[in-house]
C-alpha positions as CSV (number, residue, x, y, z in Angstrom):
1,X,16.6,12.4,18.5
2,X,14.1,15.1,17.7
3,X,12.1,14.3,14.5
4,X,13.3,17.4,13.4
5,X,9.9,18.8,12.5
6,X,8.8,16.3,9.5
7,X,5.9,15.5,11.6
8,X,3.9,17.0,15.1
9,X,6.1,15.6,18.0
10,X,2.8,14.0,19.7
11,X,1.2,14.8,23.2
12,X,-1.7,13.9,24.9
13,X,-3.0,17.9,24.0
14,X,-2.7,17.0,20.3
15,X,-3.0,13.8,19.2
16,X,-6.3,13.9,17.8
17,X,-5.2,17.2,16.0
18,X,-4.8,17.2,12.5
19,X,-1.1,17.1,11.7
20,X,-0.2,20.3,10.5
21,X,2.2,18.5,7.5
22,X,-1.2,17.7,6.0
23,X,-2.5,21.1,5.8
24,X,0.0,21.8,3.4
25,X,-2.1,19.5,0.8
26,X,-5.0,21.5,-1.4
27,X,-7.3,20.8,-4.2
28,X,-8.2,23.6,-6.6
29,X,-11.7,24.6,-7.4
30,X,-12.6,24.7,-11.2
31,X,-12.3,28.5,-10.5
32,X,-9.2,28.4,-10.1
33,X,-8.9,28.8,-6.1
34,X,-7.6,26.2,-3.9
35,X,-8.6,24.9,-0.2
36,X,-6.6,22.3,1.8
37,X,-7.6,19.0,1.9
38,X,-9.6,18.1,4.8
39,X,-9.7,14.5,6.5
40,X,-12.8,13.3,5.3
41,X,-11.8,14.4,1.8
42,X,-8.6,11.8,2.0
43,X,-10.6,9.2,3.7
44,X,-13.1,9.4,0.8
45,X,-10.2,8.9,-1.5
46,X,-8.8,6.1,0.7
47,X,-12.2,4.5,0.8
48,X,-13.2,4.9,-2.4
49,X,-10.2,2.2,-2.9
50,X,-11.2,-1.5,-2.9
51,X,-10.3,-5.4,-3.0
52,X,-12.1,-7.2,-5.3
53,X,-14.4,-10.0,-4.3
54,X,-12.4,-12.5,-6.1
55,X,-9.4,-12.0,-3.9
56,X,-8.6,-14.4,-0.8
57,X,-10.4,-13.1,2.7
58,X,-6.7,-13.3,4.3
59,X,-5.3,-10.9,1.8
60,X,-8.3,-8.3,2.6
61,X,-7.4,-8.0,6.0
62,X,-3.9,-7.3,4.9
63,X,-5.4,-4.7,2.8
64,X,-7.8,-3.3,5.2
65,X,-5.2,-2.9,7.8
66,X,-3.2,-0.6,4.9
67,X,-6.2,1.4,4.1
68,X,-7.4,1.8,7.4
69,X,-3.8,3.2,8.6
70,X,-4.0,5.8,5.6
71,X,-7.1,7.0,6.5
72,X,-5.7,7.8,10.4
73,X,-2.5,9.3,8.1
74,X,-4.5,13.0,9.1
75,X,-4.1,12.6,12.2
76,X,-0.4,11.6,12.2
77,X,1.5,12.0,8.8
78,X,4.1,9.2,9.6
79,X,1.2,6.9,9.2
80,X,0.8,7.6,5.5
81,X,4.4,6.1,5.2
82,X,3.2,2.9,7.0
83,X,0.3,2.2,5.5
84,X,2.4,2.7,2.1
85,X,4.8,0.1,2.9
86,X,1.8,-2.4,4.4
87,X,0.7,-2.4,0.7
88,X,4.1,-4.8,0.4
89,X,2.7,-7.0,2.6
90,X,-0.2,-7.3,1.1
91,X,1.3,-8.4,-2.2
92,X,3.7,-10.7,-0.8
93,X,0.5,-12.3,1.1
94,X,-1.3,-12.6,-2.1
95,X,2.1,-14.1,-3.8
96,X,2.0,-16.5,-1.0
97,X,-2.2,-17.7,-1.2
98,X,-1.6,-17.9,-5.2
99,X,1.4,-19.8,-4.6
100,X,-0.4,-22.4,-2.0
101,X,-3.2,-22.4,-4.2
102,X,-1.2,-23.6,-7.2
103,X,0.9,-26.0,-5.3
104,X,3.9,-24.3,-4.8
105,X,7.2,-26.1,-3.3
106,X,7.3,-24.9,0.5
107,X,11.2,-23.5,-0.5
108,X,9.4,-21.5,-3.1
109,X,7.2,-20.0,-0.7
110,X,9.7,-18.4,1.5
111,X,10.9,-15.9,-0.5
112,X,9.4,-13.1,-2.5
113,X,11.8,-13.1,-5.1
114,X,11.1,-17.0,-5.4
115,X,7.5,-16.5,-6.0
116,X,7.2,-14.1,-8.1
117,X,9.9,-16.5,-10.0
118,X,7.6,-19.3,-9.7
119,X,4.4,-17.9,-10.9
120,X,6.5,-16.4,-14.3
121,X,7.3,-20.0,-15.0
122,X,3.8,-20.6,-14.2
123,X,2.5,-18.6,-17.0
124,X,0.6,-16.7,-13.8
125,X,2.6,-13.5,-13.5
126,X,4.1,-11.7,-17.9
127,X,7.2,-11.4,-18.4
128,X,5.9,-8.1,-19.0
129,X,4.5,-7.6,-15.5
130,X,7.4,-8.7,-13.5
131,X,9.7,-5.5,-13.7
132,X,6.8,-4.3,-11.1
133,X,6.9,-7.7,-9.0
134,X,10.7,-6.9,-9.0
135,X,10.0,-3.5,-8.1
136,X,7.3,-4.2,-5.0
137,X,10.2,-6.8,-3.7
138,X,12.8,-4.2,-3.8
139,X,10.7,-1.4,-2.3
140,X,9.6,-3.9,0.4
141,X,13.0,-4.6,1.4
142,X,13.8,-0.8,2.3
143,X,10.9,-0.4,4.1
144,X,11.6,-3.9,6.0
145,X,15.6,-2.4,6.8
146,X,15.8,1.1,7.2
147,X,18.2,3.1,8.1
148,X,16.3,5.9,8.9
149,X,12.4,7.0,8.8
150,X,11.1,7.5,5.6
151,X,7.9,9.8,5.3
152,X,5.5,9.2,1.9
153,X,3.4,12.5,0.4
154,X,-0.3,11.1,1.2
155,X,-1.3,11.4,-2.5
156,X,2.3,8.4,-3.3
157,X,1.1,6.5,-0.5
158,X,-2.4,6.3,-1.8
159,X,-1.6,5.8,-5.3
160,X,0.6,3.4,-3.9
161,X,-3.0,1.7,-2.3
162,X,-4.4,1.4,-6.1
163,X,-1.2,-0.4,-7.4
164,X,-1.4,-2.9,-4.7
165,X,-5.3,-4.0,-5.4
166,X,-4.1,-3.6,-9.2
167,X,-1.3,-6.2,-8.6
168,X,-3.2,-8.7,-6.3
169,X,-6.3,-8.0,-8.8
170,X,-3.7,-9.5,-11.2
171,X,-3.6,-12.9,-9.3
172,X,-6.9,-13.3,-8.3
173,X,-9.4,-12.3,-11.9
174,X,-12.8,-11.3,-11.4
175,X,-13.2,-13.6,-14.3
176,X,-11.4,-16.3,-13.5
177,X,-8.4,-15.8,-16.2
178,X,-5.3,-14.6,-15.6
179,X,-4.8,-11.1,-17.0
């Protein structure tokens, strides 16, 4: 089945060609003109996106695996999409360290759903902050059972990116106290 043209149908003549899908993308100048975006100009943005010190090694990785697949998004627009729905994994690993951390039952640590549930009762994850656990959970499912391929805008997936470390930032304070 033909992608039909959401994305460059790679060949060994293109595939370190920009995708042309990303050229569509472009900032405006203060006077008023516009250019497209180029590659380096989303892997500063990409870049420019960090983990905090205070969370776990493991759920870096995670994290650097996501960011490092949006920054190769350029090259191969599908990969924006991927590195969007990595960001899922990388709260469910930090749900699962803070879990460990805190003693969780094993049961509890099977399931997304059951730790954000545990970590509410914990007092570690508001009330207030748990329509977006909720939300993550859901969104991670349809990524983890599709029915057919989803493609992000680069701009969601990256914003996407910044709620991730804002969320795991939640878990794991600078400071020490739970936000």
């Amino acid at each position: 089945m033909e992608n039909q043209g959401l994305f460059k149908k790679l060949t060994l003549e293109n595939w370190l060609d920009i995708d042309p899908g990303c050229t569509q993308f472009v900032s405006v100048k203060p006077d008023g003109t516009s250019q497209s975006i180029s590659a380096t100009d989303w892997a500063g943005k990409i870049l420019a996106i960090e983990m905090p010190e205070a969370v776990p090694q493991d759920v870096k990785n995670i994290f650097d695996v996501a960011r490092g697949t949006l920054c190769y998004g350029c090259y191969f627009y599908p990969l924006y999409t991927l590195g969007s729905e990595q960001c899922f994994r990388v709260l469910e690993a930090a749900l699962r360290h803070k879990c460990r951390d805190l003693g969780a039952p094993e049961r509890v640590r099977r399931r997304f759903g059951g730790m954000v549930d545990w970590l509410v009762t914990q007092g570690i994850i508001r009330d207030d902050q748990r329509v977006r656990w909720d939300a993550a959970r859901r969104l991670r499912n349809m990524a983890s059972h599709p029915e057919r391929q989803s493609i992000k805008m680069p701009t969601m997936a990256v914003h996407e990116l910044s709620i991730a470390v804002e969320m795991t930032t939640s878990l794991f304070p600078l400071d020490g106290n739970m936000a």
